[in-house]
C-alpha positions in Angstrom: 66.5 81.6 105.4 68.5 81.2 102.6 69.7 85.0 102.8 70.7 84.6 106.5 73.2 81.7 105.0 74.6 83.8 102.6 74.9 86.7 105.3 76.8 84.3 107.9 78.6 82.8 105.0 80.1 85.8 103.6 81.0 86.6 108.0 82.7 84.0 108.6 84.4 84.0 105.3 85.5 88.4 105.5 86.8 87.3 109.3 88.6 84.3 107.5 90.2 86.0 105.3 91.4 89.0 108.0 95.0 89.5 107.8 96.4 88.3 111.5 100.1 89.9 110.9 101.4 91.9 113.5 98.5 94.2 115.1 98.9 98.1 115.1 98.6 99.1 118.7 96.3 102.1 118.2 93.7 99.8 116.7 93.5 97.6 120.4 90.3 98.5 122.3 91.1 100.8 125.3 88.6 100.5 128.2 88.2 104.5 129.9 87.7 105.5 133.7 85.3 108.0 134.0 86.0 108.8 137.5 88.4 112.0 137.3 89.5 111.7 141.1 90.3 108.1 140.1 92.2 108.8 137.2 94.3 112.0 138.8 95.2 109.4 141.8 96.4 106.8 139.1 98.7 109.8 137.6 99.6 110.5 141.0 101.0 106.8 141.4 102.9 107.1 138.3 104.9 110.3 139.3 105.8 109.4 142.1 106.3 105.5 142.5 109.8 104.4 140.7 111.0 100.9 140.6 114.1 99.9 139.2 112.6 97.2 136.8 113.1 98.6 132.8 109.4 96.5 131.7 106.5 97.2 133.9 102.5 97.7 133.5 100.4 99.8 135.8 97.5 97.2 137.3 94.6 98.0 138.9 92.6 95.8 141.1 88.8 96.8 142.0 86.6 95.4 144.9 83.1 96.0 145.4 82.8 96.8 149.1 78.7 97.4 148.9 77.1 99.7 150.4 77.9 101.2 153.8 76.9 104.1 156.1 79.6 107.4 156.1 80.3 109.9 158.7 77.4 112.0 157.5 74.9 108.3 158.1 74.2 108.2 154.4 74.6 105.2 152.8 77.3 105.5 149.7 78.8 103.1 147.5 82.1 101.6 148.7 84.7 100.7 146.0 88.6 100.1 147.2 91.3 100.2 144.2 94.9 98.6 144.9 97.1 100.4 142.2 100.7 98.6 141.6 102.9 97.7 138.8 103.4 94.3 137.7 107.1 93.4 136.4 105.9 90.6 133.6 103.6 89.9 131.5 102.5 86.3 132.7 100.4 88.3 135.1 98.9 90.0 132.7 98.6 87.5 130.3 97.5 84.5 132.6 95.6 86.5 135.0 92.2 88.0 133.9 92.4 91.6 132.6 90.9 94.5 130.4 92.8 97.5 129.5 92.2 101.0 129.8 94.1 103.7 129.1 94.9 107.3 130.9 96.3 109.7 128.6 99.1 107.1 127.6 99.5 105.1 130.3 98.2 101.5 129.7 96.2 100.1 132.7 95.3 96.4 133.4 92.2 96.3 135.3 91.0 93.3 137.0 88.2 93.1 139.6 87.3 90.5 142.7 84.8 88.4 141.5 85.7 88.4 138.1 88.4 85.1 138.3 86.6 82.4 136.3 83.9 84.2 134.8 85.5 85.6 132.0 88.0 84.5 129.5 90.6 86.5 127.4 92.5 84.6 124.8 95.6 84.5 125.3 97.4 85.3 122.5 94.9 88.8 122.3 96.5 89.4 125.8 100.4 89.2 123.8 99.4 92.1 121.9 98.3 94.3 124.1 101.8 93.9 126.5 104.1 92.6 124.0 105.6 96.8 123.5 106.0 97.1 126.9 107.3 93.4 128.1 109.9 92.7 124.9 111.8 90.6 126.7 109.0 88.3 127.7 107.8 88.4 124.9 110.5 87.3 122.9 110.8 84.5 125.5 107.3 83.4 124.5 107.5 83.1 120.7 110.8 81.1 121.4 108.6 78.8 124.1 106.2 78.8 121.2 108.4 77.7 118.6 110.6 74.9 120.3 107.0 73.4 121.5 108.3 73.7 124.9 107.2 74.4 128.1 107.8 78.1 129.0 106.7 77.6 132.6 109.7 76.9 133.8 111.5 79.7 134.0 111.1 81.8 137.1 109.2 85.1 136.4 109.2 87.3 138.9 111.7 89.4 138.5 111.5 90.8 142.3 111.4 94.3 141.3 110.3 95.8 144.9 106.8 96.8 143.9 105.2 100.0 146.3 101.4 99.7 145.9 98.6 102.1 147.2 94.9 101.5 148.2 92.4 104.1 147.4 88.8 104.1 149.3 86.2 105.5 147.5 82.6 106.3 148.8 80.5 106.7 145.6 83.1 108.7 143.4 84.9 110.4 146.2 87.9 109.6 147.6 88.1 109.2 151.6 91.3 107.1 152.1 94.5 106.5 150.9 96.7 103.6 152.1 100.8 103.6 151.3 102.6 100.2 151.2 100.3 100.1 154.7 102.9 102.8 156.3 100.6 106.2 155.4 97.0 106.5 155.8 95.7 109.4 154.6 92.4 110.4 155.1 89.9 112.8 152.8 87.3 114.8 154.2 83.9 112.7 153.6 80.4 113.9 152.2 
């Protein structure tokens, strides 16, 4: 009993003592897709999709569709993906996110379902997004520092944000949806 004190003692106090400076980004925990359709179509987004706003994250949004029948009458796993940039970081930061990253593109992943049943502190969220959203950022640690309330500013920076919808059926892509104005359909299983 007495060891286990000593070992939670000297825990707590090595994580006490943990300098909390500025973070190095390479040391952040990136989250990998292992899908490579998945990842090529996220490339794909980033190619081609421009928008005129200098500070911007790639986000990705997963639903669970379950299972349903294909053309072939097997059953497959449904999974829809609605990729789309994000134009500041109170999304990021007040919505509820992991990171991942494709070559070095950072991604903010959330997924339906997940809304209330996980929590990321807030302040961990900052440095993950404070490179790519200076200017929010800066706006924060001012917020911060007055004690004031930083809500209320206006954030959206209406940036026109094209967004696309991928279908999947297991780990095979059968449609893709454009801003709703181009379907474009894969050959299925």
């Amino acid at each position: 009993m007495k060891t286990k004190l000593i070992y939670i003692f000297l825990i707590v106090f090595i994580c006490a003592c943990t300098k909390r400076g500025d973070s190095d980004i390479s040391n952040l925990i990136y989250y990998s897709f292992v899908n490579e359709e998945l990842k090529q179509q996220i490339r794909n987004y980033v190619d081609s999709v421009s928008i005129q706003c200098d500070e911007k994250m790639l986000i990705v949004e997963m639903f669970d569709q379950g299972y349903g029948r294909g053309d072939d009458g097997n059953f497959y796993r449904i999974m829809q993906y609605d990729i789309g940039y994000t134009t500041t970081a109170f999304d990021v930061i007040f919505g509820q996110y992991i990171f991942a990253k494709i070559d070095t593109i950072v991604v903010a992943i959330t997924w339906s379902g997940m809304h209330g049943n996980l929590y990321f502190p807030e302040e961990m969220g900052w440095e993950y997004v404070k490179n790519i959203f200076k200017s929010d950022y800066q706006y924060y640690l001012e917020a911060i520092q007055k004690d004031s309330d930083f809500f209320e500013e206006n954030f959206d920076k209406k940036c026109k944000v094209p967004f696309w919808t991928l279908i999947f059926e297991d780990d095979r892509l059968v449609t893709k949806i454009i801003d709703f104005n181009t379907v474009i359909k894969y050959e299925t299983h």
